[in-house]
C-alpha positions in Angstrom: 65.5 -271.7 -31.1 61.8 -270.9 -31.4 59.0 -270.3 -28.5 56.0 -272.6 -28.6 52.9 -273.4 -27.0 51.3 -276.9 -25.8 47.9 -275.9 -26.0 46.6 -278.5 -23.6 46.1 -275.7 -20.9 43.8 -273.2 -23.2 40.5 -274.1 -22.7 39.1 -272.5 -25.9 38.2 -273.5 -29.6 41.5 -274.3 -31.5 41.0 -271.1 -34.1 41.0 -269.3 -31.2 43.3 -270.8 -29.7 46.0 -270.1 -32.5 44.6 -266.5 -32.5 45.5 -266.2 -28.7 49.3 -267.8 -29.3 49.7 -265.4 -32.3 48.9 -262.5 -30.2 50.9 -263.5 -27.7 54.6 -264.1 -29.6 54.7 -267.6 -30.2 56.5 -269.6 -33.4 55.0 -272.6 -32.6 52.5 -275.3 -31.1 52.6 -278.5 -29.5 49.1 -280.4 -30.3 47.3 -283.1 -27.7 45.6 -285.9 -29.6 44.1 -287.6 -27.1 45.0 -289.8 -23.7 46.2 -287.6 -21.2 45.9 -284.8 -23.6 42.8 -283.5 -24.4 42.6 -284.0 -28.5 40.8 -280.2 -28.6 42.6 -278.8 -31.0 43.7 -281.7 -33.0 40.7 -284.2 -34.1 42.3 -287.3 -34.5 39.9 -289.9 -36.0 38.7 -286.9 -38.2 42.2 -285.7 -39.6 43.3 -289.3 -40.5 39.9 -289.8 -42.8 39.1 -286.3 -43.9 41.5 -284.8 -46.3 40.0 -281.5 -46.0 40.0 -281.6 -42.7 43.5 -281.7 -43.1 44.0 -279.3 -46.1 41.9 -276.4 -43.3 44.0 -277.7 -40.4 47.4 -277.3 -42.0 46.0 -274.0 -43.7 44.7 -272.7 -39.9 48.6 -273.0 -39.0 50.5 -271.9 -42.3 48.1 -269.0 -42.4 49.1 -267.4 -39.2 53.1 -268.5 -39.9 52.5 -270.9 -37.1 55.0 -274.1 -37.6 53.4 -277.6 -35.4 56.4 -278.9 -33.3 55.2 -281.9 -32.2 51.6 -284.3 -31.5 51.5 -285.3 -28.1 49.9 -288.4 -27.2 51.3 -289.6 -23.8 49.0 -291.6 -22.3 48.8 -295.3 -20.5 50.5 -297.4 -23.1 51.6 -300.4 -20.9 48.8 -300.1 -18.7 48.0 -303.7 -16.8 44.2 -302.9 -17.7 44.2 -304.0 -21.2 41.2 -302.1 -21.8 43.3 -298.7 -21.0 46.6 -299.7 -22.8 44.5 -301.2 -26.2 43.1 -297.2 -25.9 46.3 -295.6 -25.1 48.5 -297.7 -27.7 45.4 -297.0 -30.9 45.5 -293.5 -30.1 49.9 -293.6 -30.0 49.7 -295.7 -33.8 47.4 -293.5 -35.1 48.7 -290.0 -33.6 52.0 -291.7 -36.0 50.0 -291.7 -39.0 48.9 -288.4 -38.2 52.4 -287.0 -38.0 53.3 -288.6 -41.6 50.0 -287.0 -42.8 50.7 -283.2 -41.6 54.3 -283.4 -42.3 55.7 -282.9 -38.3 58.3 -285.8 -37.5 57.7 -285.8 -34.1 55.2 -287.0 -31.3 55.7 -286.9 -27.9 54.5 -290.1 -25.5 55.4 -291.3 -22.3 57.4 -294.7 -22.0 54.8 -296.5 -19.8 54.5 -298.4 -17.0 53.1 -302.4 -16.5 52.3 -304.2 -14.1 53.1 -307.9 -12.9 52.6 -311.6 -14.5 49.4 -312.7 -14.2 47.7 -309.6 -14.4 47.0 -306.7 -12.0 45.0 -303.8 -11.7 47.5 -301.2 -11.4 51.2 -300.4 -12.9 54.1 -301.3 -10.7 56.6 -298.5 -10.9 60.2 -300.6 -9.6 62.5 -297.3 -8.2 64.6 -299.5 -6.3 66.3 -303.5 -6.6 65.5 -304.6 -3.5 63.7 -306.9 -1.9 64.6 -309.7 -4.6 61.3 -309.8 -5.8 61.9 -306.3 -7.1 64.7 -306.9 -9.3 62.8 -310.1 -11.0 60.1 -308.1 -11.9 62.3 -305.6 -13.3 63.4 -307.9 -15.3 60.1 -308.9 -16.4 58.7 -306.0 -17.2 61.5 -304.9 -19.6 62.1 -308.4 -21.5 58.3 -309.1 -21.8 56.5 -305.9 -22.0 58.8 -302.8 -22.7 61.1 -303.9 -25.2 58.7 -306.3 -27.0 56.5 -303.2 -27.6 58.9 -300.6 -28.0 61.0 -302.6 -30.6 57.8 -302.9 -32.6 56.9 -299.0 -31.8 60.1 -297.7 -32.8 59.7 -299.6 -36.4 56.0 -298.3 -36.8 57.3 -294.6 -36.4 60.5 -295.1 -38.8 58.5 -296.6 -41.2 56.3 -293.5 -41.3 59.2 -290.8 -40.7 58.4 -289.8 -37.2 61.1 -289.6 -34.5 59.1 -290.6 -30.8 60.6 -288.0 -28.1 59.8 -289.8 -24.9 59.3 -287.7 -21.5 61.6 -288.8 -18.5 58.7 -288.7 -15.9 58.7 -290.9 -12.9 55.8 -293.6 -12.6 57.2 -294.8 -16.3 60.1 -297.3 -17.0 62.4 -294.3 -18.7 62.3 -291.8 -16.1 66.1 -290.9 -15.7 69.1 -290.1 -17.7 69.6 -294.2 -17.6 66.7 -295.7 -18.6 66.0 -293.5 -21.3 69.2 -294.8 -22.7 68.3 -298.1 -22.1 64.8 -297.7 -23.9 66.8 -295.7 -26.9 69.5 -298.7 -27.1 66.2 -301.3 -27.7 64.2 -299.2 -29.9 67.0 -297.4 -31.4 67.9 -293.6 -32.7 64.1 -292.9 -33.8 63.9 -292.9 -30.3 65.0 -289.9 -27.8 63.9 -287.2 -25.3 60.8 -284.9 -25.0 63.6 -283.0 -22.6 61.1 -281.3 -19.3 63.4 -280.2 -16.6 60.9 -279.8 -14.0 60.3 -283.8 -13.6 64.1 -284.2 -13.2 64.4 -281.1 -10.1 62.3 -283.3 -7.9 64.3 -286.6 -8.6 67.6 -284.4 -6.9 68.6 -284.8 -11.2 70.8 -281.7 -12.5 68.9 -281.4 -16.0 72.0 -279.0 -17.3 74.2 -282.5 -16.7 71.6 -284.3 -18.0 71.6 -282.7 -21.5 75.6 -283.0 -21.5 75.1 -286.7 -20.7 72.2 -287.2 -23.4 74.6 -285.7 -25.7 73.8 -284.6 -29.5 70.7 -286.3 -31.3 69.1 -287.5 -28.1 67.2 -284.9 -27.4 64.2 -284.1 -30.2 62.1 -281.7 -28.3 61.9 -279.7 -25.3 59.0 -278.7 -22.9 59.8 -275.2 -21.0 58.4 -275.9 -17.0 59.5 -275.4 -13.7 59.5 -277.0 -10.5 59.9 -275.0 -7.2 61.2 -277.1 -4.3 60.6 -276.7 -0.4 64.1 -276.7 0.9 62.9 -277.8 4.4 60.4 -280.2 3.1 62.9 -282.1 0.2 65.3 -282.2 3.4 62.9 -283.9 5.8 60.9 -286.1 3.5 62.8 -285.8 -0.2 61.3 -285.6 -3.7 59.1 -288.6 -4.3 56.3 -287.3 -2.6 52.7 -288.8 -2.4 50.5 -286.0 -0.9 48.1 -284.5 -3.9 49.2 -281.8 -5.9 46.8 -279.3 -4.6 48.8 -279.3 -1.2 50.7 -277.0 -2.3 51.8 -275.3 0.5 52.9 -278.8 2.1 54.2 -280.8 -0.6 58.4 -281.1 -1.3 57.8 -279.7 -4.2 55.2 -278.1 -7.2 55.3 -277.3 -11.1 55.6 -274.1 -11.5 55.2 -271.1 -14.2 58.9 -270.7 -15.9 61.1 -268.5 -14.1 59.2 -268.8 -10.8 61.1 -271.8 -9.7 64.7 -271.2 -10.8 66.4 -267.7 -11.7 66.8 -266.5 -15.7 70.7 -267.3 -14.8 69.4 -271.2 -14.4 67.9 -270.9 -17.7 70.2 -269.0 -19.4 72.4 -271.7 -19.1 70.0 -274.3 -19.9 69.2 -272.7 -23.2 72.8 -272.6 -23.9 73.5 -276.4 -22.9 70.8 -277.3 -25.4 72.3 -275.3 -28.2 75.7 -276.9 -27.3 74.4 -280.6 -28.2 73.2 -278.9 -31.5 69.4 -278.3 -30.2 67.7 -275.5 -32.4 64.2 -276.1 -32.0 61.0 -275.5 -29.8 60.7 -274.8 -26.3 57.4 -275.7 -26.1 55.8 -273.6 -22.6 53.6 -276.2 -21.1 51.7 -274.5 -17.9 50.6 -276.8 -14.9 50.6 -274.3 -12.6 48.3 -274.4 -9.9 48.8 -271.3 -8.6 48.1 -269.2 -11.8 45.5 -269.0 -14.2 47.1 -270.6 -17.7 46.8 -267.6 -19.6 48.4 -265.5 -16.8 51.4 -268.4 -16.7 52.0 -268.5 -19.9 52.5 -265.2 -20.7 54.4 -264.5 -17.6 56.5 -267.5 -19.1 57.3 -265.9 -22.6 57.9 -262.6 -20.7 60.8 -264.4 -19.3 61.9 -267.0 -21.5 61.8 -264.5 -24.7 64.7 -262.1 -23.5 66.6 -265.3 -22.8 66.3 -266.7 -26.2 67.1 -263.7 -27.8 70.8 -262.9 -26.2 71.7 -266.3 -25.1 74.8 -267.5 -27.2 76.5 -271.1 -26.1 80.5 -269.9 -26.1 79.9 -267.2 -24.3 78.0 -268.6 -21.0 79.7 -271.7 -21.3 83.5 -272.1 -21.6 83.1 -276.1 -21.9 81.3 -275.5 -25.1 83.1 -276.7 -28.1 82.9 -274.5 -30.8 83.8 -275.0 -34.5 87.6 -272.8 -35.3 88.1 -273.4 -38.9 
């Protein structure tokens, strides 16, 4: 399993940006190419015309021994405000071509999240079936705009040979273990996880379980973040909480640099129950940490996560782990 970087946090010109990650032990980067993700160190419109652009891009990496695990273009691609979603869905389409073009097979999105018929100004997240209403515009939203778009999606990328690793985040119709599945079983296997454990804390989710339940080829890549929950705060009020993420020192719960949220025991065992459903690639750091600067989270993150990867073997911190005898 390799260490990598989504950049999105360094602030700084993307040569020097792959100078910093060298310097600092990483295999690997994770690449924002626009929506939520800033597209600094990956020029989108630029790359798909400009061959050379491409030819210095793909040289930048190789030349440092740096491999590109993923593009990441998560952004508001079933947006009611068809202005934002048009934006959000170019910018998935052609992120795809861009995958085919520098050889990664992977991008990184969000599922999405609409809103009602008619039209409405903002998406309508439905987390529970009842009133009645709830459960018809559940409905609705997954025969009308999810799989319609996702069915057509899922071709696009296989047509191109690029897998779409979807992050279970709530606000988005595949934010748990079972909608993901769902979205999978209409788009089909071209379609799995971008596996972060920190959105699934919050949700009460065990993500150790969840791997096991994913199961082998579900999972295509992984994003290395923590979560820190207020025990006296998740007790009184629960995960799904609406004050800003600043209040830090009030909210249930906050992202946190790896290791500062759950012990190296926690993730030594989540390293292991990835390798056990055959997962061998990145963990990609990603650093939304409030409370740190990102360089100082991110290298406090490979300080931690580095030892882990390096002794961590699957049959021996696991006894369910089925291992190969012949």
């Amino acid at each position: 399993m390799k260490l990598g970087l989504f950049t999105d946090s360094l602030q700084v010109p993307f040569a020097q940006a792959l100078d910093w990650v060298i310097e600092n032990g990483f295999d690997a980067v994770e690449l924002g190419t626009g929506n939520y993700s800033p597209a600094r160190h990956c020029e989108l419109e630029t790359l798909l015309k400009d061959e050379n652009a491409r030819a210095k891009f793909k040289d930048a990496l190789a030349s440092r021994g740096l491999m590109l695990s993923a593009l990441n273009c998560s952004g508001r691609i079933l947006d009611p405000q068809m202005d934002q979603r048009e934006k959000a869905q170019a910018v998935f389409f052609q992120t795809i071509e861009l995958a085919r073009k520098l050889d990664v097979n992977t991008v990184v999105s969000l599922a999405g999240c609409p809103g009602e018929p008619g039209g409405s100004t903002y998406p309508n997240w439905i987390a529970h079936y009842w009133p009645c209403e709830l459960s018809e515009l559940y409905r609705w939203q997954w025969d009308e705009e999810v799989s319609p778009f996702w069915t057509k999606a899922a071709q696009f990328a296989a047509d191109h040979g690029v897998r779409i690793a979807i992050e279970m985040h709530p606000a988005q119709v595949a934010y748990n273990t079972s909608t993901l599945l769902r979205l999978r079983e209409i788009a089909g296997p071209n379609l799995g996880a971008n596996f972060d454990p920190s959105h699934l804390f919050f949700q009460g989710m065990d993500p150790i379980r969840v791997i096991r339940a994913l199961g082998p080829n579900v999972i295509f890549h992984v994003h290395a973040k923590d979560a820190r929950m207020d025990p006296d705060e998740m007790a009184i009020n629960g995960g799904f909480d609406s004050r800003g993420e600043k209040q830090i020192t009030e909210r249930a719960w906050a992202y946190r640099t790896v290791g500062f949220g759950h012990t190296e025991a926690w993730w030594r065992d989540f390293v292991c129950a990835l390798r056990a459903v055959g997962y061998d690639g990145v963990l990609s750091i990603e650093h939304e940490d409030l409370m740190m600067s990102a360089t100082e989270g991110i290298i406090k993150s490979v300080e931690f996560l580095k030892p882990i990867l390096l002794r961590t073997k699957p049959e021996e911190d696991l006894p369910w782990v089925v291992t190969d005898s012949s």
